[in-house]
C-alpha beads as a LAMMPS data file, in Angstrom:
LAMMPS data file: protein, C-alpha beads

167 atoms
166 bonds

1 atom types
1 bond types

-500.0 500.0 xlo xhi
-500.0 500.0 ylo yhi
-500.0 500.0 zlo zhi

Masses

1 110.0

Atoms # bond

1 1 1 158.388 312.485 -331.269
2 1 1 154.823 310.748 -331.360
3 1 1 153.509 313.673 -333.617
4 1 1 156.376 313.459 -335.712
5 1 1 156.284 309.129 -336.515
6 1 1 152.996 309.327 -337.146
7 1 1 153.295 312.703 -339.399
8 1 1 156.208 310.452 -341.005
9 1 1 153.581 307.439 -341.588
10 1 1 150.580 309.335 -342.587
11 1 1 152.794 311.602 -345.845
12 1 1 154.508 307.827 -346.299
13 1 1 150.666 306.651 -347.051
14 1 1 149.622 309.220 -349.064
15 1 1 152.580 310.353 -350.924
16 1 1 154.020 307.300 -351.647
17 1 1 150.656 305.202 -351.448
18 1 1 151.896 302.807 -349.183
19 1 1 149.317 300.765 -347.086
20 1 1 149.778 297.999 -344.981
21 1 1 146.491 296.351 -345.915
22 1 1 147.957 295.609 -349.740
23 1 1 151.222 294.572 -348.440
24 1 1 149.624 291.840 -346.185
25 1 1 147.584 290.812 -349.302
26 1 1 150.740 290.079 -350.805
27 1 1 151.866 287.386 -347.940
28 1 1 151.601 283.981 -349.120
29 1 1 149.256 282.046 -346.340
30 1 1 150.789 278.605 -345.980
31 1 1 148.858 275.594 -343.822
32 1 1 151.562 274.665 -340.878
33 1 1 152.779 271.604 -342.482
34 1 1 153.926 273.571 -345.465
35 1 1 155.875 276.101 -343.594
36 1 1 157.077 273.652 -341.980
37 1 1 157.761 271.306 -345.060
38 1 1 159.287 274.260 -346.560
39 1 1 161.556 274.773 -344.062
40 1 1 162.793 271.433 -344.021
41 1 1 163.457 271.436 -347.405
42 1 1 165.298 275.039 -347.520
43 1 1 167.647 273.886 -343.891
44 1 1 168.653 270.189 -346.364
45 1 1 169.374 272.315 -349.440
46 1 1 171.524 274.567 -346.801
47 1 1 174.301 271.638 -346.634
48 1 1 175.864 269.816 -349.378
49 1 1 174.754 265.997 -349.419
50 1 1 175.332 262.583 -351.269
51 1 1 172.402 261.167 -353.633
52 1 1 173.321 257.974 -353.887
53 1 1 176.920 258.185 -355.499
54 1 1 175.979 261.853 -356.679
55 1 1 177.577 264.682 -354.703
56 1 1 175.270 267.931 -354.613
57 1 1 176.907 271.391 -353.089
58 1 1 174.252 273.206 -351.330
59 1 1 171.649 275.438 -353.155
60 1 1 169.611 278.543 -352.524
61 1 1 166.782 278.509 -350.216
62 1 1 163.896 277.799 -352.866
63 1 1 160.743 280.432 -352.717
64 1 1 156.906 279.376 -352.224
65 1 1 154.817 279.088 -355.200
66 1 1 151.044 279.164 -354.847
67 1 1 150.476 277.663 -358.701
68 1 1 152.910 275.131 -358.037
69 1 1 151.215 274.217 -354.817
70 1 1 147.671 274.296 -356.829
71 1 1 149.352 271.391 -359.409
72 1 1 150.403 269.598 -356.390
73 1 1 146.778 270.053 -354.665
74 1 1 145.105 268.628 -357.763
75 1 1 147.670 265.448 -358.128
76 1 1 147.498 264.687 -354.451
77 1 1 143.713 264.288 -354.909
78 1 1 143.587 262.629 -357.527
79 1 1 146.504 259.692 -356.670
80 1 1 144.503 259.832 -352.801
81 1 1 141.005 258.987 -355.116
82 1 1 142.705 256.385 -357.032
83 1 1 145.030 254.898 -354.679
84 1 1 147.942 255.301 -357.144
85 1 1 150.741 256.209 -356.108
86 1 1 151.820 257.376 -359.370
87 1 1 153.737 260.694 -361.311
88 1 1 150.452 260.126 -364.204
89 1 1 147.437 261.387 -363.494
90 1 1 143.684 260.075 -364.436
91 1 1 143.554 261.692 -367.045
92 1 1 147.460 260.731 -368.835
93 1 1 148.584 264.200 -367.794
94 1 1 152.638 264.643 -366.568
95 1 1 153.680 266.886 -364.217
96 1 1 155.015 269.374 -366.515
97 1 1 151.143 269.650 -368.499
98 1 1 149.828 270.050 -364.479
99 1 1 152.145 272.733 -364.337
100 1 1 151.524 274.571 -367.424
101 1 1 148.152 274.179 -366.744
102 1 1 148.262 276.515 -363.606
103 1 1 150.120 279.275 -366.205
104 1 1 153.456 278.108 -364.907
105 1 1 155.962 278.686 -367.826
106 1 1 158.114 276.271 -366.616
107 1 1 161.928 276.240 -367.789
108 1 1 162.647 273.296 -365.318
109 1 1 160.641 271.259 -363.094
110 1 1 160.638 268.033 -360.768
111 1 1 158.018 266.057 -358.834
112 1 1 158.107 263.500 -355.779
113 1 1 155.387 262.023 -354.089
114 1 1 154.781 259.341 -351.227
115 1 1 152.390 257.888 -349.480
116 1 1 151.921 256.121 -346.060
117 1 1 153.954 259.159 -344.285
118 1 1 152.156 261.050 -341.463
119 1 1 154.689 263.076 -340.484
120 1 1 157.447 265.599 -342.149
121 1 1 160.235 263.852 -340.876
122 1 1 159.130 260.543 -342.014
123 1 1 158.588 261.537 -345.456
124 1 1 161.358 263.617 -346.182
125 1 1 163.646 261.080 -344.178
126 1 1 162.626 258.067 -346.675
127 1 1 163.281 260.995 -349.251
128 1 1 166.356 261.655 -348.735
129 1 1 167.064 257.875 -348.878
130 1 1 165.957 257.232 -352.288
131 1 1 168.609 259.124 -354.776
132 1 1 166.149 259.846 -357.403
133 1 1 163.532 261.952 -354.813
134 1 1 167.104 263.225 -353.071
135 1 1 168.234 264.748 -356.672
136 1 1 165.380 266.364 -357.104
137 1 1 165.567 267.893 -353.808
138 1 1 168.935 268.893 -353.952
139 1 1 167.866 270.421 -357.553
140 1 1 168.688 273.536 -359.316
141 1 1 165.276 274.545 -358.716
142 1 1 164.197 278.394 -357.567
143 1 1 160.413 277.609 -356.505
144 1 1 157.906 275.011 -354.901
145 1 1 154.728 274.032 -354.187
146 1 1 153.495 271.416 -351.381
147 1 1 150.182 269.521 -351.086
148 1 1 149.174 266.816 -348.560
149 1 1 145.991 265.085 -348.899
150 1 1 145.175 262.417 -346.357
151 1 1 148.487 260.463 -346.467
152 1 1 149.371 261.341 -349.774
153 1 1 152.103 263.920 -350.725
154 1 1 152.783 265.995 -353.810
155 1 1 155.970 268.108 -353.836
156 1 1 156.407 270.191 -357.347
157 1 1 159.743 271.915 -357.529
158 1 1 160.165 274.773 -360.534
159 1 1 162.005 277.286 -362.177
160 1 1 160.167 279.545 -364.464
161 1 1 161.364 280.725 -367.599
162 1 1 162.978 284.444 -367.476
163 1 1 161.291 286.928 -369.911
164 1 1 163.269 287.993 -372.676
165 1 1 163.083 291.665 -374.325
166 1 1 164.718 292.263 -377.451
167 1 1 167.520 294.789 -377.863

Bonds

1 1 1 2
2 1 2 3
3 1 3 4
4 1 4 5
5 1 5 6
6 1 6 7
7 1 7 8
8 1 8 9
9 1 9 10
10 1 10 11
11 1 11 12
12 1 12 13
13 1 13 14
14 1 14 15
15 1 15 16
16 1 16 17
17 1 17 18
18 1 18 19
19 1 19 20
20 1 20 21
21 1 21 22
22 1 22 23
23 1 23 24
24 1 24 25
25 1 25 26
26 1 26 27
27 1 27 28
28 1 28 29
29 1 29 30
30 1 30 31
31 1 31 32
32 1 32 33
33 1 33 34
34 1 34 35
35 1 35 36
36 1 36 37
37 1 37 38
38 1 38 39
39 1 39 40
40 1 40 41
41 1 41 42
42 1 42 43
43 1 43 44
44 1 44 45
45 1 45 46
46 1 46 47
47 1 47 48
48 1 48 49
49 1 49 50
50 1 50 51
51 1 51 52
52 1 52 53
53 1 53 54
54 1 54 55
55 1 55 56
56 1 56 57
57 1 57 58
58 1 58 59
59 1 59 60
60 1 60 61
61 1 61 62
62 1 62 63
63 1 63 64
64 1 64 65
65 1 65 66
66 1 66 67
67 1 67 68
68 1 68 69
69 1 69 70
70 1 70 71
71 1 71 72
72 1 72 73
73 1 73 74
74 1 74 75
75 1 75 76
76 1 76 77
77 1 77 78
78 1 78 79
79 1 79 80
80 1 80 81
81 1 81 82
82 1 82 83
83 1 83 84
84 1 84 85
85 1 85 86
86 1 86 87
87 1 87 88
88 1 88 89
89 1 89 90
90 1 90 91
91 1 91 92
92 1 92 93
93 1 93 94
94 1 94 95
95 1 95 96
96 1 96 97
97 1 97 98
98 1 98 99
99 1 99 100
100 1 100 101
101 1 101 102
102 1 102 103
103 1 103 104
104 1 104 105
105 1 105 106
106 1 106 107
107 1 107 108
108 1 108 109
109 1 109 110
110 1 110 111
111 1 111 112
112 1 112 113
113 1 113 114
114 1 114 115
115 1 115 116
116 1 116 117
117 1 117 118
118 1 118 119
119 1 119 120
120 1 120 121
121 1 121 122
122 1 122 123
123 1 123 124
124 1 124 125
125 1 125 126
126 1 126 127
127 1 127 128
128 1 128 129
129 1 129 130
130 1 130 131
131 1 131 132
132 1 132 133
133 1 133 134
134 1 134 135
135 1 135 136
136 1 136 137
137 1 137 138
138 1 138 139
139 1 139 140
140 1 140 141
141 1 141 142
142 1 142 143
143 1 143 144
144 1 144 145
145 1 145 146
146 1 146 147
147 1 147 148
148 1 148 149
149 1 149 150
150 1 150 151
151 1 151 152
152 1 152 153
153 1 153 154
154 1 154 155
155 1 155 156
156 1 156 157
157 1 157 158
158 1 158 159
159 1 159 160
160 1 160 161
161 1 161 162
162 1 162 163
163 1 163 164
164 1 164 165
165 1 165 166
166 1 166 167
């Protein structure tokens, strides 16, 4: 039975070139807080919720987005240099040009930050208080990206847009 698994692996490698090493390459590597930021987000979106007076059903478990997270990274830095705790960067740029600029065709996006907040509950507890950061958390959103630097925190939510072939 030995002979025969590994017989089974080794024709799986070489006929169908499957090796483990490319499919590890593939794994997104996350810092702890953004697993478990991410998984805080995805178990809230799991229930159905008030936003102030709006009423959002639950949505899909979003999906981790490495250029997302790179926007966020560079916006976290740059509020954390300035002390701003703002959605405009140095430079004038929105979220949406932060996004683009990371070659994320964006269809829909969002953005919530905070500062002061040293742990994941804290933050996404005053979150979840304030309707406008709640909304976009409860969004119609498919991807994310999450960036804390020092105490500040950059959350970019997405949905890219869906290629289109002709007919």
């Amino acid at each position: 039975m030995i002979r025969i698994s590994f017989l089974f692996v080794f024709i799986l490698n070489s006929v169908y070139g499957f090796n483990q090493t490319k499919v590890k390459k593939n794994i997104i590597s996350l810092d702890s807080y953004q697993k478990e930021a991410l998984s805080n987000l995805n178990s809230l979106r799991s229930k159905s919720c008030y936003c102030g007076s709006n009423y959002f059903n639950k949505q899909k478990p979003l999906r981790y987005n490495k250029k997302l997270e790179k926007a966020a990274a560079i916006h976290a830095k740059d509020i954390y240099e300035r002390k701003t705790l703002s959605h405009t960067g140095r430079n004038g740029s929105k979220v949406q040009e932060r996004i683009k600029q990371q070659s994320y065709n964006w269809q829909s996006y969002a953005e919530i930050i905070a500062e002061g907040y040293d742990t994941i509950e804290e933050v996404f507890n005053a979150w979840m208080k304030s309707p406008g950061h709640c909304k976009s958390i409860m969004g119609n959103y498919e991807e994310v990206g999450i960036f804390k630097y020092q105490d500040y925190w950059v959350v970019d939510f997405g949905t890219e847009k869906k290629m289109q072939f002709p007919e």
